[in-house]
Legacy VTK file of the C-alpha trace (Angstrom):
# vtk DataFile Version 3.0
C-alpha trace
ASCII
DATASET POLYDATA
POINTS 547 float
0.000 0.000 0.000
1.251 3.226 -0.900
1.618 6.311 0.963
-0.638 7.806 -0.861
-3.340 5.070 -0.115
-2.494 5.391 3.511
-3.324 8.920 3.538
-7.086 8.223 2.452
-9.187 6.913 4.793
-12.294 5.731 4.404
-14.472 8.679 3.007
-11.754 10.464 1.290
-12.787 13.088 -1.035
-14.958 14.526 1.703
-13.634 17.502 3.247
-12.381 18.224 6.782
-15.027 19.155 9.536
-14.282 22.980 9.509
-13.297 25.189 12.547
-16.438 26.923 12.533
-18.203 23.275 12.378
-16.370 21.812 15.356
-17.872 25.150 17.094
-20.871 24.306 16.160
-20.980 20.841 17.269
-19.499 21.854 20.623
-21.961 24.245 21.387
-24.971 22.205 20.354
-23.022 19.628 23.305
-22.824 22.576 25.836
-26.559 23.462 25.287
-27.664 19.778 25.879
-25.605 20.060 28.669
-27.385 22.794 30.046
-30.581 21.378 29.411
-29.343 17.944 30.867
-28.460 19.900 34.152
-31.813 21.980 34.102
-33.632 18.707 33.062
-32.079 16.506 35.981
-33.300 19.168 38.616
-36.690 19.291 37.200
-37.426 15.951 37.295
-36.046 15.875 40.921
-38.413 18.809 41.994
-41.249 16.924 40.795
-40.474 13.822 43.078
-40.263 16.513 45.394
-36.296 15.601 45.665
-34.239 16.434 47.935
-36.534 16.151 50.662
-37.585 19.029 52.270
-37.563 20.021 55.772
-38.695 22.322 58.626
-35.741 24.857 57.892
-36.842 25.085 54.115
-40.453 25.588 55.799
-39.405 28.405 57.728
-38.098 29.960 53.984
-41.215 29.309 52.981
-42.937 30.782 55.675
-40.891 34.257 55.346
-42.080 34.123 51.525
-45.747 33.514 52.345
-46.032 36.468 54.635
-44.339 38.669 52.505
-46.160 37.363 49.346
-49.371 38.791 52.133
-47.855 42.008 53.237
-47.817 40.389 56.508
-43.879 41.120 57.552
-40.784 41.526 55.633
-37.789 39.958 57.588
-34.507 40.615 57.102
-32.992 37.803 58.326
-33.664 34.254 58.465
-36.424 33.680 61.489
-35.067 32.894 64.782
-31.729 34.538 64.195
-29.565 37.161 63.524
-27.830 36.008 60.005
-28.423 35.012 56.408
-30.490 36.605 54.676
-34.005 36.210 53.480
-33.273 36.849 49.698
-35.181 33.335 48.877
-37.820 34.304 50.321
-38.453 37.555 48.585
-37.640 35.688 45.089
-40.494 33.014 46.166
-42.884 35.600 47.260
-44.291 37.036 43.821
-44.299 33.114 43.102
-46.929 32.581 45.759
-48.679 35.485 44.922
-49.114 34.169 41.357
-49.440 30.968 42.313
-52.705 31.700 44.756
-50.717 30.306 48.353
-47.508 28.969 49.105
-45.882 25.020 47.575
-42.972 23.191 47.909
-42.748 23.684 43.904
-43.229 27.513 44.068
-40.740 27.523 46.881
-37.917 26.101 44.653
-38.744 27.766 41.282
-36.499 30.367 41.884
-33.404 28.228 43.204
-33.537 26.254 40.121
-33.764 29.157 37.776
-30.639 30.076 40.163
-28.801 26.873 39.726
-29.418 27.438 35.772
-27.605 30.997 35.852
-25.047 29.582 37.518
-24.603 26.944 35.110
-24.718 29.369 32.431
-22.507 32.056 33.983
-19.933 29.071 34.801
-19.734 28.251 30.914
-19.326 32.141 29.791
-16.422 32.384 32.981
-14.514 29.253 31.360
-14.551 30.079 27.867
-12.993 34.235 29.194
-10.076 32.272 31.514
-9.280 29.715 28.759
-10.713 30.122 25.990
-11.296 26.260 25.188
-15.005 25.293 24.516
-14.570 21.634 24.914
-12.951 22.417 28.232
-16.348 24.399 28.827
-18.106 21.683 27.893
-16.557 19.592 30.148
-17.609 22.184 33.347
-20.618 22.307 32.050
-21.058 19.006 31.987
-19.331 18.422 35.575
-21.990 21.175 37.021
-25.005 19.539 35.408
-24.436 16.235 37.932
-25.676 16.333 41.329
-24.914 14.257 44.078
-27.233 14.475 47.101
-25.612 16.892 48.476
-25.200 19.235 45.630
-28.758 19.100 44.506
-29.408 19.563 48.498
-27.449 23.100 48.270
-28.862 23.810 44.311
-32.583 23.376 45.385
-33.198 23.865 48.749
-34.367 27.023 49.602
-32.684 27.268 53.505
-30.748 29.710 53.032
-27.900 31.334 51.076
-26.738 28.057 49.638
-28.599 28.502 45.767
-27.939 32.090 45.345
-23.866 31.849 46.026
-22.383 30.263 43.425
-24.441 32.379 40.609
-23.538 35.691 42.411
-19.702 34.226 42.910
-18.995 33.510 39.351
-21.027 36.672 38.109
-18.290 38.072 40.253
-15.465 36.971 38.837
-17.159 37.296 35.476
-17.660 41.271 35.549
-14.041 41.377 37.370
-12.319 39.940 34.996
-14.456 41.566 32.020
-13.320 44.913 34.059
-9.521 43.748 34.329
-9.135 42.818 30.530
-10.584 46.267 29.527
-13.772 44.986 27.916
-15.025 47.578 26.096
-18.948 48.944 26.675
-21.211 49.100 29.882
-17.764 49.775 32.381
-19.363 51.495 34.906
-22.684 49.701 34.629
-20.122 46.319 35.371
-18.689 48.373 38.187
-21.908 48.682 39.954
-23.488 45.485 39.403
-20.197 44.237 40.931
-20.495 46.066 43.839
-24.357 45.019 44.325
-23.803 41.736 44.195
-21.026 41.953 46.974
-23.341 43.889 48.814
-25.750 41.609 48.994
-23.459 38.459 49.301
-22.478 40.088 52.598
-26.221 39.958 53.953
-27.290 36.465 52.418
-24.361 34.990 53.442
-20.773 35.710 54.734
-19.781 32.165 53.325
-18.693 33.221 50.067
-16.527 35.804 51.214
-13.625 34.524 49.834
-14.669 35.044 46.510
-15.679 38.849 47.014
-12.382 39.404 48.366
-10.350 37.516 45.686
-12.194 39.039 42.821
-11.865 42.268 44.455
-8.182 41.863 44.670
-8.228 41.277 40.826
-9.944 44.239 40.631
-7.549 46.653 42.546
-4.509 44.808 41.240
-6.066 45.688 36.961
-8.506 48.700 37.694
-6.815 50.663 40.767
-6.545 53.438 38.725
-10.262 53.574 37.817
-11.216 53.150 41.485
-10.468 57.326 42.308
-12.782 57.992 39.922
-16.342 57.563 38.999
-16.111 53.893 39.306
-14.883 53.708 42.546
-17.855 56.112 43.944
-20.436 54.149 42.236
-18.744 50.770 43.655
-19.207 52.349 46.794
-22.692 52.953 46.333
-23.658 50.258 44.964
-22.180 48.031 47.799
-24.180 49.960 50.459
-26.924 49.094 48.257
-26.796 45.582 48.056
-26.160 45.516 51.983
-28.712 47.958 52.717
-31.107 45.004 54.475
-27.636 44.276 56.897
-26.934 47.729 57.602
-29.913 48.841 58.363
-31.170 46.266 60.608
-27.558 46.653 62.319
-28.079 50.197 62.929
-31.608 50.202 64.123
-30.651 47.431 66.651
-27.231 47.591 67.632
-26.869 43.904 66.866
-23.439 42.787 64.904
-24.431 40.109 62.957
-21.149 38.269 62.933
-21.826 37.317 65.941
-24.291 34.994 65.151
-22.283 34.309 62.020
-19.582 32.962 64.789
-21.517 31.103 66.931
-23.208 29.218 64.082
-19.618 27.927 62.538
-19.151 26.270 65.804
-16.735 28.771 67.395
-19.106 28.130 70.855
-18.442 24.410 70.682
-15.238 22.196 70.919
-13.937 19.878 68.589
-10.207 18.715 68.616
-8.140 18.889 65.802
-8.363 15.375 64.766
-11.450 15.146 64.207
-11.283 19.179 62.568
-8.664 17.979 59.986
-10.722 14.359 59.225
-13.857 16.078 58.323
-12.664 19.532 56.850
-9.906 17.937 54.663
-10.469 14.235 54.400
-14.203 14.480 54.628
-15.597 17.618 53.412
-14.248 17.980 50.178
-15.761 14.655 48.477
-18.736 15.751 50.315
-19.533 19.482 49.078
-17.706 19.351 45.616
-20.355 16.044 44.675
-18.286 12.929 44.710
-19.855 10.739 47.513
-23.294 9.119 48.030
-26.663 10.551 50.347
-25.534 11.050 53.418
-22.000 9.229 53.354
-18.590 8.687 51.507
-17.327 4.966 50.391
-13.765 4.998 51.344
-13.086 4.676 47.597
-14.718 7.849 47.205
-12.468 9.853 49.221
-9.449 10.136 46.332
-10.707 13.243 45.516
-9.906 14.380 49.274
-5.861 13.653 48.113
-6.491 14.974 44.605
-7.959 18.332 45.601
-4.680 19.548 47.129
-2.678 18.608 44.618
-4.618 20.196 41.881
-4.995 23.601 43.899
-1.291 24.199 43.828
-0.439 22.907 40.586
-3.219 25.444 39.407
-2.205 28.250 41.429
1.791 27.194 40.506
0.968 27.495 36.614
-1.613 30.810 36.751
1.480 32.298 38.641
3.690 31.398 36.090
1.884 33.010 33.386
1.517 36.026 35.145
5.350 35.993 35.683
5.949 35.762 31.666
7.337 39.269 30.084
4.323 40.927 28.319
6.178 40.273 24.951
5.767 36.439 25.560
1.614 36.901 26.742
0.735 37.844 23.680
-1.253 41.904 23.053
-3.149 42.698 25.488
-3.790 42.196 29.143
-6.289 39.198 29.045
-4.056 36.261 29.214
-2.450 37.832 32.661
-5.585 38.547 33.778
-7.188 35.757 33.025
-4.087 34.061 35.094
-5.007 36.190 37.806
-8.689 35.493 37.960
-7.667 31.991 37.997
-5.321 32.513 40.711
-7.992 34.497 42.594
-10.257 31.487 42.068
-7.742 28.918 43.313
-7.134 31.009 46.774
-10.424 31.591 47.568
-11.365 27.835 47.552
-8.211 27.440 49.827
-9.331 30.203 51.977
-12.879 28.367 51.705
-11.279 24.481 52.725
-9.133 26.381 55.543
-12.039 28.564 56.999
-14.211 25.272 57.244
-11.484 22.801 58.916
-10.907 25.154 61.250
-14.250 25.806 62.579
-15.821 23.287 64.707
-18.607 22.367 62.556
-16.263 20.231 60.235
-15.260 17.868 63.270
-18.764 17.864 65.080
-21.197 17.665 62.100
-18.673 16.680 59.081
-21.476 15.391 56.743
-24.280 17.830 57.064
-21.663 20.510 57.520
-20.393 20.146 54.463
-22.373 22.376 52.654
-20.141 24.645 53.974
-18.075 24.093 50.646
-20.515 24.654 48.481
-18.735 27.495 46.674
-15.314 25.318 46.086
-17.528 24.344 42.458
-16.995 28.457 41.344
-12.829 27.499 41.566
-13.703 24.285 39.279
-12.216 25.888 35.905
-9.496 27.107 37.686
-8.971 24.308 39.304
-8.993 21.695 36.457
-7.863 23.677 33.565
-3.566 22.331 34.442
-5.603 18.841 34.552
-7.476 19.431 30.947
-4.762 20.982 29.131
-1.959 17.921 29.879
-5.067 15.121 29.506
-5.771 16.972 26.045
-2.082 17.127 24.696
-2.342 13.067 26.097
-5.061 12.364 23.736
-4.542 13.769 21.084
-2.014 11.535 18.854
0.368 12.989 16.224
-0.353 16.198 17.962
1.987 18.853 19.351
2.975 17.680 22.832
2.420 13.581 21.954
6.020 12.721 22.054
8.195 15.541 23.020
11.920 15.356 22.834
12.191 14.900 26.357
9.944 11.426 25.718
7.097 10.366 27.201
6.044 12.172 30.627
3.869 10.349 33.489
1.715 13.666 34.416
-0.183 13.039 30.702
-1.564 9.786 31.283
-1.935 10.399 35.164
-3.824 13.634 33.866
-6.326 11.358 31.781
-7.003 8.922 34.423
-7.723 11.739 36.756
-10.313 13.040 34.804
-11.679 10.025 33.643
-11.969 9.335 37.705
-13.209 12.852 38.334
-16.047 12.219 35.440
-16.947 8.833 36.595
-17.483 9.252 40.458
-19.529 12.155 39.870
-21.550 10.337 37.638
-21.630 7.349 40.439
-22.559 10.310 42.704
-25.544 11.389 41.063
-27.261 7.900 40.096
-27.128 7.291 43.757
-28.835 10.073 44.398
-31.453 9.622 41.695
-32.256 6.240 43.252
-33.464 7.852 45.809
-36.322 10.395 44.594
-39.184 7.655 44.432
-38.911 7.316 48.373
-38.620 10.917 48.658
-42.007 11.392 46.512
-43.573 8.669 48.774
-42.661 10.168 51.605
-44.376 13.897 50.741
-47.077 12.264 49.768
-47.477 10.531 53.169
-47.058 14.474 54.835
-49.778 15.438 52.672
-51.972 12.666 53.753
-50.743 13.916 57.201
-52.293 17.522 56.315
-55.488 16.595 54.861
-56.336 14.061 57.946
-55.986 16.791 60.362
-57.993 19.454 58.369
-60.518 16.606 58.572
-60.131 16.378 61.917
-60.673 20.257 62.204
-57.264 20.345 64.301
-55.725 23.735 63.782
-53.114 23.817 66.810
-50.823 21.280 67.729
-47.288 20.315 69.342
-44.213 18.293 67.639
-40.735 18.634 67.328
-38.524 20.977 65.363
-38.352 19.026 62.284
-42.376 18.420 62.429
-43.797 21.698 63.164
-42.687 24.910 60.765
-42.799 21.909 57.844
-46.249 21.081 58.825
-47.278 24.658 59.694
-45.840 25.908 55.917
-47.699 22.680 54.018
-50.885 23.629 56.009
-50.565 27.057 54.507
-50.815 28.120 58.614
-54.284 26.251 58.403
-52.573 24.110 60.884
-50.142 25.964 63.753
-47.224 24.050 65.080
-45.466 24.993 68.502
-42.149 22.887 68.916
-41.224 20.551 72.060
-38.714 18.659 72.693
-38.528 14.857 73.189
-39.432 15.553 77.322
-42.485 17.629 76.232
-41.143 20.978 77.267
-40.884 23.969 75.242
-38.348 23.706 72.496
-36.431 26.296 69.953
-39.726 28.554 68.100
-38.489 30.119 65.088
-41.535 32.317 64.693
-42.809 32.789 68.518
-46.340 34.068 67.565
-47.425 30.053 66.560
-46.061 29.410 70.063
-48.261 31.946 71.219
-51.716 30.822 69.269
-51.187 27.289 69.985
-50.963 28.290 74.214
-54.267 30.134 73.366
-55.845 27.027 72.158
-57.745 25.089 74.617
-56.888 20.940 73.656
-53.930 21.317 71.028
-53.215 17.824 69.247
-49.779 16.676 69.333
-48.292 15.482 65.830
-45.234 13.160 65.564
-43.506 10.682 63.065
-43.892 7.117 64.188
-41.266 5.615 65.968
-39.537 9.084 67.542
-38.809 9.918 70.893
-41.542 12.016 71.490
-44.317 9.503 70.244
-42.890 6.929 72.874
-43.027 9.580 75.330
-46.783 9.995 74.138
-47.440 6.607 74.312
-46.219 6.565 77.637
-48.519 9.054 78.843
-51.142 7.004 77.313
-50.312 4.293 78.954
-50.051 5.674 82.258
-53.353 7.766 81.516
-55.779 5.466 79.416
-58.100 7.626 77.826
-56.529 11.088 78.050
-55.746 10.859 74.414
-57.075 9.347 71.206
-54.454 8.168 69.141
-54.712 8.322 65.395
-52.053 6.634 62.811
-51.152 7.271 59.622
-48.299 5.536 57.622
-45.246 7.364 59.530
-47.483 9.599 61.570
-49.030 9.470 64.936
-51.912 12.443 65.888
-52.865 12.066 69.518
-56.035 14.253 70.325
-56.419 15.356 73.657
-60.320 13.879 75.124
-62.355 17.313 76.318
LINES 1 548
547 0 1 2 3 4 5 6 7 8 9 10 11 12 13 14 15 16 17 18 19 20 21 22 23 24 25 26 27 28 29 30 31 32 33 34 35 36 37 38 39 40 41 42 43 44 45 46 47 48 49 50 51 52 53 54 55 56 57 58 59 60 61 62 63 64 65 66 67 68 69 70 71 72 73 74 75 76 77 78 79 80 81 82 83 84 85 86 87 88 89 90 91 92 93 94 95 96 97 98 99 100 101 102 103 104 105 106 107 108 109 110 111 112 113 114 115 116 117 118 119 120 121 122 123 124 125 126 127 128 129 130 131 132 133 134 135 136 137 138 139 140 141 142 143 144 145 146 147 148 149 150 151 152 153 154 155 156 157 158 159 160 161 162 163 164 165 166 167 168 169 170 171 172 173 174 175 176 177 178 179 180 181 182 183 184 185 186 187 188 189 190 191 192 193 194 195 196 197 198 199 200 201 202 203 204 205 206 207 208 209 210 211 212 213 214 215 216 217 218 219 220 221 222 223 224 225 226 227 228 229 230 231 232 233 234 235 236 237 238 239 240 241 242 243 244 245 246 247 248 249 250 251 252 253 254 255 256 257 258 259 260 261 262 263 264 265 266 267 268 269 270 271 272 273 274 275 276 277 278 279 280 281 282 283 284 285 286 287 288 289 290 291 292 293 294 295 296 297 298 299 300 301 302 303 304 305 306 307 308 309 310 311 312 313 314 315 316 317 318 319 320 321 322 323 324 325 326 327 328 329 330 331 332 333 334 335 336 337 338 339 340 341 342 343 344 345 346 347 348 349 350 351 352 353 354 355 356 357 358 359 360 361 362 363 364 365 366 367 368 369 370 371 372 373 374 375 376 377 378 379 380 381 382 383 384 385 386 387 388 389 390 391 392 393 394 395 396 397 398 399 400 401 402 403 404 405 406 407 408 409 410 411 412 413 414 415 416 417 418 419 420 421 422 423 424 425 426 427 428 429 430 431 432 433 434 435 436 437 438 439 440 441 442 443 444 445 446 447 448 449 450 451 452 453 454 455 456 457 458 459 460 461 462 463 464 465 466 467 468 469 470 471 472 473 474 475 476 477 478 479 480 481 482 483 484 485 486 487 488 489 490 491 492 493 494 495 496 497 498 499 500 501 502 503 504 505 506 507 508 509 510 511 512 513 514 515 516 517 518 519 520 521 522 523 524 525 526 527 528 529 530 531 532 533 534 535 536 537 538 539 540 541 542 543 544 545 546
């Protein structure tokens, strides 16, 4: 066979797929990504996945009063942090809607999780410029482990809104740093109002304010004396406006609160600190284990993470070291290096600031949520990873064989990835196994609500995770006060249900079979045969007080 012959594969005559053509085809990939991501959430919001609870209740709760002109909180009830933002998006939701639903609740978080997804795309393709490396975040971001979906969908706070307001940070910073012509100062205040309000949802993704703000003064400090620094300004105060004020009208300092929450109250050794911030909490938050645990085998990432943080930081570093005559015209490719620098210390700033609070060695596994934000550094972070895997797999290509032969980090590279791609994928199956039992079990609350509208009871007792969940799917038909599993007085988020239910002559008391508090109940009905008539429901017990 000739050389000639070898050059014609099967097909010859027809001509190369052009540039423009692989574009194409990569972006119709990227938008089925989106949609695959968007789709995946959907379905899991109508098998009412991930199961909700009384802390998404009290969310809901905030919404439906505002949504009635009732009160407008600023912060989350019961304390002094995180902000209600949620609840103001749901609010015009329930108003539409005609009252208040689990669906209408989380509307708004997934249109959240789908800027997110979007902004994440349009931030990969301005640090690298690579769509198939877009495609691959993309793709990464449109799985969702349990926990992931738990912080994309559930509206309890802060969790849905902070990685869509941290990369439309670094987004409008780096647009800002690389002199992107048009809109400047409009990108200068929208900036500044998202930091703003990032500070009153939620302090978590701090990080990433500061680190895109250092990108900022390092590229635009010259800007800042200007116009664009006194509409920054502005515009900050704006977006904190609900902090502030509440602040100055009470004297309160809300990081405080912010404080105790993280655990600073409690004790934890170091141990067990370093096991679940570093060990732990990384396959947990970035969407590598299964609900509610992590397989040994699952915990690579946990070694991998460091690893790829300073090899990322180590390269973006080195380009920003490179003369300007060897970066090319312009400023983008240093600050592009810079944004992903930025991105790569604020998720170490993020990892540290967890493991050292107490929450990562008393609570490791609910706790990590905490991390949420690490998946804004995810470009950053995997771009070293994708651009050695690529020069790997691509044959004949520049960077197969060098003269120095045939490295280890390429074929490591690709069986990273590979492993990145396939225990996420792991991940999320698990967690789409679960969303029939999750739909069952609504549907066994509702049955819960409808029985006690039948049985015209409108107050009753329960504990913490029973009564704002109950109260919210009841539409406050049905008032909840909370006890505790010794039948005293437990933690009221919103005192004035405490208050009505006191009023009430024979409150009911509600509980899930098989808790504490029913075999408490049952002891008092024991002890007291016929003080109470008991009524069960698959996973529910209703014990009416006799009058």
């Amino acid at each position: 066979m000739t050389a000639g012959v070898r050059q014609q594969p099967r097909g010859a005559g027809s001509p190369r797929p052009r540039p423009g053509a692989r574009a194409g085809l990569v972006g119709w990939l990227t938008g089925l990504a989106l949609l695959a991501g968007v789709g995946y959430r959907l379905w899991l919001l109508g098998h009412a996945a991930p199961p909700t609870n009384s802390d998404e209740a009290t969310m809901g709760l905030a919404a439906l009063h505002i949504a009635r002109g009732a009160d407008f909180p600023v912060w989350f009830y019961g304390q002094q942090y995180m902000g209600t933002l949620e609840a103001y998006l749901a609010a015009p939701v329930f108003a539409l809607a005609g009252g208040p639903s689990l669906l209408g609740l989380r509307l708004p978080t997934l249109a959240l999780y789908a800027l997110f997804l979007l902004l994440a795309w349009r931030l990969t393709l301005r640090l690298t410029g690579d769509r198939w490396f877009g495609l691959l975040v993309v793709a990464l971001l449109a799985l969702g482990s349990d926990r992931v979906v738990k912080n994309q969908l559930i509206a309890g706070g802060g969790y849905p809104e902070m990685n869509a307001a941290g990369v439309a940070l670094a987004l409008l910073a780096l647009d800002l740093a690389t002199g992107r012509p048009g809109r400047r100062l409009v990108r200068w205040a929208a900036w500044g109002f998202l930091a703003g309000l990032m500070l009153w949802v939620d302090p978590l993704v701090l990080p990433y304010v500061l680190a895109t703000g250092g990108v900022l003064v390092a590229f635009c400090r010259r800007d800042l004396g200007g116009a664009a620094g006194g509409l920054l300004a502005a515009a900050t105060v704006l977006g904190a406006a609900p902090l502030l004020a509440h602040s100055l009208l009470t004297g309160r300092n809300p990081l405080h609160a912010v404080l105790a929450a993280s655990g600073s109250d409690a004790t934890a050794g170091w141990a067990e600190r370093l096991h679940g911030g570093l060990l732990l909490g990384p396959p947990l938050g970035m969407g590598f284990c299964a609900p509610g645990r992590c397989a040994t085998w699952q915990l690579w990432w946990a070694l991998a993470l460091p690893v790829l943080l300073a090899v990322a930081a180590a390269t973006a570093w080195r380009v920003m070291r490179r003369p300007p005559a060897a970066q090319g015209a312009g400023p983008s490719p240093r600050a592009a290096a810079a944004m992903r620098l930025a991105l790569v210390l604020a998720a170490v700033a993020t990892l540290g600031a967890y493991t050292m609070s107490s929450a990562a060695g008393l609570t490791p596994v609910e706790s990590s949520r905490y991390l949420s934000c690490l998946l804004i550094s995810l470009p950053a972070v995997l771009w070293p990873l994708w651009t050695a895997a690529r020069r790997a797999a691509a044959p004949g290509g520049a960077g197969w064989k060098q003269p120095g032969g045939w490295t280890l980090a390429r074929p490591v590279a690709l069986v990273v990835l590979a492993a990145t791609v396939g225990t996420a994928v792991h991940a999320t199956w698990r967690s789409a196994q679960t969303a029939p039992a999750t739909r069952a079990a609504e549907a066994r609350h509702a049955e819960l609500v409808t029985t006690l509208r039948q049985l015209g009871v409108r107050q009753v007792r329960g504990g913490y995770w029973t009564c704002n969940r109950l109260t919210f799917a009841s539409a406050e038909e049905v008032v909840c006060a909370v006890v505790d599993d010794t039948l005293r007085p437990g933690f009221d988020r919103y005192p004035a249900y405490r208050r009505e239910v006191e009023r009430a002559a024979a409150p009911a008391w509600v509980t899930p079979t098989g808790s504490p508090l029913a075999a408490r109940l049952d002891e008092r009905l024991r002890a007291a045969p016929g003080s109470l008539d008991l009524v069960t429901l698959d996973g529910w017990r209703i014990y009416l007080p006799r009058t």
